[in-house]
N, C-alpha and C positions, 0 to 999 in steps of 0.2 A: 909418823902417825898423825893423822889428821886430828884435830881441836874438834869436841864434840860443841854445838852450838848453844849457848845458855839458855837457851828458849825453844821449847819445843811445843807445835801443834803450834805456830803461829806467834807474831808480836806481841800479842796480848796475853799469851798462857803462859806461863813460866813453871818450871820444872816441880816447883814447890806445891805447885796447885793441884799435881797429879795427886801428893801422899794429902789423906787425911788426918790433921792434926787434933780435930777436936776428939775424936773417939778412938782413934790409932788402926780403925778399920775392922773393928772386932762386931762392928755395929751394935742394934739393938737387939737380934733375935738371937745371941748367941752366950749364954753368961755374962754379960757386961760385968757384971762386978769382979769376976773371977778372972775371965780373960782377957780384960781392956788392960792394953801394955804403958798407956801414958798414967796409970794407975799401980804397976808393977810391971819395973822394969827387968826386972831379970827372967821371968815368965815368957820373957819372949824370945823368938828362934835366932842365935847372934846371926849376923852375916859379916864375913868378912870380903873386902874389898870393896870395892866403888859404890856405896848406896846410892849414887843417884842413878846409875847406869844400869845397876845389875851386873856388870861385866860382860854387857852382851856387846858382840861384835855392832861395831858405832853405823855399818851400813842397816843391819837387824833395827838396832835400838832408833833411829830416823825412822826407819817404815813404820814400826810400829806407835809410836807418837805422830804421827801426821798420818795414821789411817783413819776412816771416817767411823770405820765400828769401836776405836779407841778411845777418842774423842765423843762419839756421841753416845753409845751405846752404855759401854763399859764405864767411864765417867761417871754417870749418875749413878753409878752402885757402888752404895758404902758397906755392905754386910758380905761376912764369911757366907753365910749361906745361901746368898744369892750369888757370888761368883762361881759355889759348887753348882747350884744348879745350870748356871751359863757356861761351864766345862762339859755336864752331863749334854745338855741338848746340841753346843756348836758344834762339839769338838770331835775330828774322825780320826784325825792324824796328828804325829808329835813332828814334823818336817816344818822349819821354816819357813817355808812359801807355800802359796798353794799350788796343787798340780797346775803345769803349763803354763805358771806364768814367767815364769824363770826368762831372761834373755842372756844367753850361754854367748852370745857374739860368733852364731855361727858353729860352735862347737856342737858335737851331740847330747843330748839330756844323758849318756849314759857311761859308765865306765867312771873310775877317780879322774877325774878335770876339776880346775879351780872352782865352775861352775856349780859340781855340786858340794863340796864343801863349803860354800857362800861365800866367796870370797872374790866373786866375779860380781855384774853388773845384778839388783833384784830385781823381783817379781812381786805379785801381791801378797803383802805376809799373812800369815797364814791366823786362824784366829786361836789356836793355840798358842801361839807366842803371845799375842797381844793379852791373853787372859794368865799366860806367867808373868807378864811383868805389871797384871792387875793384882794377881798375887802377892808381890814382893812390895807393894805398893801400899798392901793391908796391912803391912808389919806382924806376918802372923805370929801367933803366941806357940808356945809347944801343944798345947792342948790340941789347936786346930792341924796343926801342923801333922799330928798322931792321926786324927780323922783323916785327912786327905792321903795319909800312906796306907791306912786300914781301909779304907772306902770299898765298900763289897760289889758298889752296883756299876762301875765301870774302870778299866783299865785307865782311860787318860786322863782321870782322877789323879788317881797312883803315880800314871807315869810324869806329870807335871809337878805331885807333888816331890819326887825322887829328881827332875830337873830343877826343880829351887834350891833342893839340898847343894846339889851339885854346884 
């Protein structure tokens, strides 16, 4: 298994600088008092395994750190309620890449091949991915975390928030 790089989106960004330390991601428009987790730690949704990774497959976890909507877009947003909102407007699909970007090396885009279980050369990922591991990133509290499984007004609310659990 390949060494995942300690620096990711470039020599100057280091992994640390994705998570928000001052407010732990809960921002200001969402309860601050209640649900900021550098305030109450147990309020928040444990994860087990790799926190800096998420445990996403290391070819995922590169694309989505050095894509430019990750980096410039999603970066500057510290609040729960503004990455719902930026799930509700991007978001079409829960598939790691987006359509047709995939390079299968020649295989067909169709049937079980490596290529679509990811695990062949990628494509351009998809901004679903990029907005779960802006998710995991927020450190969400259970509060939030309830909202995003209840979320009435669109499925790939739901279905990212049911991919973080996972």
């Amino acid at each position: 298994m390949s060494e995942l790089p300690t620096s990711f989106g470039g020599a100057a960004m280091a992994m640390s600088e994705y998570y928000d330390a001052d407010d732990g991601g809960g921002g200001n428009d969402y309860d601050e008092d209640e649900d900021n987790p550098m305030k109450n730690k147990n309020n928040r949704v444990p994860f087990h395994g790799n926190d800096k990774t998420m445990n996403m497959n290391p070819l995922i976890l590169a694309n989505v750190t050095n894509s430019p909507y990750f980096k410039t877009d999603l970066f500057q947003m510290k609040g729960f309620l503004e990455v719902i909102d930026e799930i509700y407007y991007k978001v079409d699909h829960l598939e790691p890449w987006e359509r047709g970007t995939r390079k299968t090396a020649g295989m067909s885009q169709t049937g079980m091949c490596g290529g679509v279980r990811g695990v062949s050369a990628g494509g351009v990922v998809s901004s679903a991915f990029c907005l779960l591991f802006k998710v995991h990133t927020l450190r969400l509290t259970k509060k939030q975390m309830y909202s995003m499984l209840n979320h009435c007004d669109s499925p790939y609310i739901r279905g990212l928030g049911f991919m973080y659990l996972r």
